[in-house]
C-alpha positions as CSV (number, residue, x, y, z in Angstrom):
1,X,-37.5,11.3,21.7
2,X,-36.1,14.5,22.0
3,X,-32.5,16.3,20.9
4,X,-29.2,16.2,23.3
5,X,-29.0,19.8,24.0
6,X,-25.6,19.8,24.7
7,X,-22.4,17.9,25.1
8,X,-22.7,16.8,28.4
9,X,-26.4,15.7,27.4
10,X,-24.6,13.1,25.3
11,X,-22.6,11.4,28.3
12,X,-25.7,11.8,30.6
13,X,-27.9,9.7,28.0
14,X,-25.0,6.8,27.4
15,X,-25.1,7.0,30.8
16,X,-28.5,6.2,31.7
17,X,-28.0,3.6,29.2
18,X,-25.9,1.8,30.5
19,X,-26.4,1.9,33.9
20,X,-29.9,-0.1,33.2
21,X,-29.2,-3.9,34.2
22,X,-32.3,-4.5,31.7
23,X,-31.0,-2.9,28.3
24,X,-27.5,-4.5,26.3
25,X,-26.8,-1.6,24.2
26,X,-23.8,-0.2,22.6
27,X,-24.2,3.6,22.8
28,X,-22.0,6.1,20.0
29,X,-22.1,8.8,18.3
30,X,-23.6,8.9,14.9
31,X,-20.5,9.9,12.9
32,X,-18.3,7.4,15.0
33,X,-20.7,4.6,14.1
34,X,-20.8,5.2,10.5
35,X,-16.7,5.2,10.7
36,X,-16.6,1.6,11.9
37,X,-19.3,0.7,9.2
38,X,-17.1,2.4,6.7
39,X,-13.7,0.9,7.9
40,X,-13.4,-2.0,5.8
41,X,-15.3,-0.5,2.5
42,X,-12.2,2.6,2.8
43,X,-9.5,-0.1,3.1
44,X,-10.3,-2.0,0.3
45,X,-11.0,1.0,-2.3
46,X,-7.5,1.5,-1.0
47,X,-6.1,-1.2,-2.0
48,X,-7.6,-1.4,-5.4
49,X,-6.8,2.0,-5.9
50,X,-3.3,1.8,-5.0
51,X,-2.9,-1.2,-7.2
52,X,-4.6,0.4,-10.1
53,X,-2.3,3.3,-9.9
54,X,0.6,1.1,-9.2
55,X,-0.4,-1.1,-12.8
56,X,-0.9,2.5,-14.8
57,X,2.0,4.2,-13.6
58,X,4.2,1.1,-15.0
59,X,2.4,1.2,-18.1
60,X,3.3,4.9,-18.6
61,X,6.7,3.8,-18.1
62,X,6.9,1.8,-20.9
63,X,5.1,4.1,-22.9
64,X,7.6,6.8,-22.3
65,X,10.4,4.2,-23.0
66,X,8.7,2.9,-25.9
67,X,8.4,6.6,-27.1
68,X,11.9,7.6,-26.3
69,X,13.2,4.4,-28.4
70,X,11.1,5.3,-31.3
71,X,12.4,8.8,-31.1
72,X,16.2,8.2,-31.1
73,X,15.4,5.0,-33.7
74,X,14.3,7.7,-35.9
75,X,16.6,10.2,-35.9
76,X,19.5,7.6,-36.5
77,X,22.1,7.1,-39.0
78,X,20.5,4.4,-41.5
79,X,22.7,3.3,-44.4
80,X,21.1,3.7,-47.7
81,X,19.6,0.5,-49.2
């Protein structure tokens, strides 16, 4: 099987393809077929990765809080014991 030489070699082939009354195939482009395959994979390392950031940016939160409070504790007026 040989290279499309050019663009229009591309819609000739699909073409030629389809037109046939004896072949059921689905004709795409390579990079547009691995984009479907990859749809659902993308969408869910989305989603865990959102939710991981979501989770570590709360915990920084508190760290910062937790900091802050242990900060000001310190530097406060304690009567002497």
């Amino acid at each position: 099987m040989g290279l499309l030489t050019d663009a229009g070699a591309f819609d000739r082939f699909k073409d030629a393809l389809t037109t046939d009354p004896r072949l059921k195939v689905d004709v795409e482009r390579e990079p547009d077929y691995y984009a479907e395959q990859s749809k659902q994979l993308t969408h869910l390392i989305n989603i865990v990765g959102n939710t991981v950031a979501i989770i570590m940016a709360i915990g920084a939160m508190f760290g910062a809080l937790n900091t802050m409070y242990s900060a000001v504790d310190a530097r406060g007026w304690r009567s002497p014991r």
